[in-house]
C-alpha positions as CSV (number, residue, x, y, z in Angstrom):
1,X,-44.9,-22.9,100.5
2,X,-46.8,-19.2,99.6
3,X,-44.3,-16.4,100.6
4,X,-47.0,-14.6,103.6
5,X,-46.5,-10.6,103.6
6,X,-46.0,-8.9,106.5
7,X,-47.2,-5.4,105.5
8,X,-50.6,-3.7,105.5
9,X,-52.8,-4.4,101.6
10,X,-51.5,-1.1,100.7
11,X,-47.6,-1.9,100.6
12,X,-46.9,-5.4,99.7
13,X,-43.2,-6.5,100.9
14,X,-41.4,-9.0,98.8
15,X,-38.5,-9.6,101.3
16,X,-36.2,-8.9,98.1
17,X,-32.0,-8.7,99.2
18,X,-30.1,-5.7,97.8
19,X,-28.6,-6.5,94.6
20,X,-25.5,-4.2,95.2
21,X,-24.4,-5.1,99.0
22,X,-23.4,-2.6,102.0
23,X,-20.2,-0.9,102.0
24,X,-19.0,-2.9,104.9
25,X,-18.0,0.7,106.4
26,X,-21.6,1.4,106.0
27,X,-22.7,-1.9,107.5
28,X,-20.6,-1.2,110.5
29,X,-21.4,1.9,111.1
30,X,-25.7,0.8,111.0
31,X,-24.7,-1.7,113.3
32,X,-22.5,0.3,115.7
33,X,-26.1,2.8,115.8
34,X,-28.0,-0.5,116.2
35,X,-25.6,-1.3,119.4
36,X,-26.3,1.8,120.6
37,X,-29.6,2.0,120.5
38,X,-30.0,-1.5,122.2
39,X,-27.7,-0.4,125.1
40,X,-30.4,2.7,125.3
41,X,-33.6,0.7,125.2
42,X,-31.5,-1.3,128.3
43,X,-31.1,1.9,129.8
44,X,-33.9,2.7,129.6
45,X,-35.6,-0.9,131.3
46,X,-33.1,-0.2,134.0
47,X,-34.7,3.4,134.6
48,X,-38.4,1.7,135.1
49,X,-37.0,-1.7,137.0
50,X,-35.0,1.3,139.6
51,X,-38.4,3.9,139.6
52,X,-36.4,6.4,138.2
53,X,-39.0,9.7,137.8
54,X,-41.2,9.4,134.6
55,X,-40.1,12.8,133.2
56,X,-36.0,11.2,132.9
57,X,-37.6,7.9,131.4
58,X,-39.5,9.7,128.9
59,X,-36.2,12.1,127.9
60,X,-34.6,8.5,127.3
61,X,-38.0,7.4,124.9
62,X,-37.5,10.5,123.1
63,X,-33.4,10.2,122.9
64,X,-34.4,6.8,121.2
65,X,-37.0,7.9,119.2
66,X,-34.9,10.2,117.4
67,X,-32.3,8.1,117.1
68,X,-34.4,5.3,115.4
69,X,-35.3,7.9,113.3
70,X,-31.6,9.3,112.3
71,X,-31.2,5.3,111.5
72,X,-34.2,5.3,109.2
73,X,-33.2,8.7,107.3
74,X,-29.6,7.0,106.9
75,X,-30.9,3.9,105.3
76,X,-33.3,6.1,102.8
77,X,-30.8,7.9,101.8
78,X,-28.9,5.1,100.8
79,X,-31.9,3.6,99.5
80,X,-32.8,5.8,97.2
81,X,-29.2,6.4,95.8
82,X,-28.9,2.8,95.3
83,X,-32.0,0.6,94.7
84,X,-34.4,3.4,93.6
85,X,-31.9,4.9,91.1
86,X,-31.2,1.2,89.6
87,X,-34.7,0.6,89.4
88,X,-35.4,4.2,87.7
89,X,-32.5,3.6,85.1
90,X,-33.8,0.1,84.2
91,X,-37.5,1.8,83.6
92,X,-39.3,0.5,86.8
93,X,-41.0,3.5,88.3
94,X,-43.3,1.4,89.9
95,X,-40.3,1.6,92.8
96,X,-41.3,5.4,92.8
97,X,-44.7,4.4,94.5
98,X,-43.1,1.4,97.2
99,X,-40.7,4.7,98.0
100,X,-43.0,7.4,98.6
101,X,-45.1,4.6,100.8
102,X,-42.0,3.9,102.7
103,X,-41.4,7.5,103.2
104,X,-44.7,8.1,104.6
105,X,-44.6,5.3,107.5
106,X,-40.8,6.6,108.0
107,X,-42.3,10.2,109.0
C-alpha cells in the first residue's frame, strides 16, 4: 500500500519516528501541557454551552493559542538540537529546508 502524505506539495511528510527517543522527563512534561491544554479547550466548550460573554471566551482562545504555541516552540527546540543536528553532522542539509518550512507554518 503507497504511504499517502498529509501535507501541502511544498512539504512532503514522511511520518519518520525519532531515531533518539524522548527523555521520558521530556515526554511527561509535553504530555502534562497536552493535559492541560485539553482541560482548556473543555473549558472553553463549557463557556459557549453556559453563554458565557464572547469577550471571556475569546481571552480563553487566546490563553490556548499561546499555549499551543509555547508547545510548538518547545518541540523545535528540541528538534533542532536533536534531529537537525544529526542530520547536519551526517551531511544531510536537505533537513535545513524541511526546518525552515516547519518554522514558517509554526509562526
Amino acid at each position: 500500500m503507497e504511504e499517502k502524505n498529509i501535507m501541502n506539495e511544498e512539504m512532503v511528510c514522511a511520518c519518520r519516528y525519532k531515531e533518539k527517543k524522548r527523555a521520558e522527563e521530556e515526554k511527561a512534561e509535553l504530555v502534562k501541557r497536552l493535559n492541560r491544554l485539553s482541560g482548556q479547550l473543555g473549558g472553553i466548550r463549557k463557556m459557549i454551552e453556559d453563554d458565557r460573554y464572547c469577550g471571556d471566551v475569546l481571552i480563553q482562545i487566546c490563553a490556548v493559542k499561546k499555549a499551543l504555541d509555547s508547545l510548538g516552540m518547545s518541540i523545535m527546540k528540541s528538534h533542532l538540537h536533536t534531529c537537525v543536528a544529526d542530520e547536519v553532522q551526517r551531511g544531510n542539509t536537505d533537513i535545513l529546508d524541511e526546518t525552515a518550512e516547519l518554522m514558517k507554518r509554526l509562526l
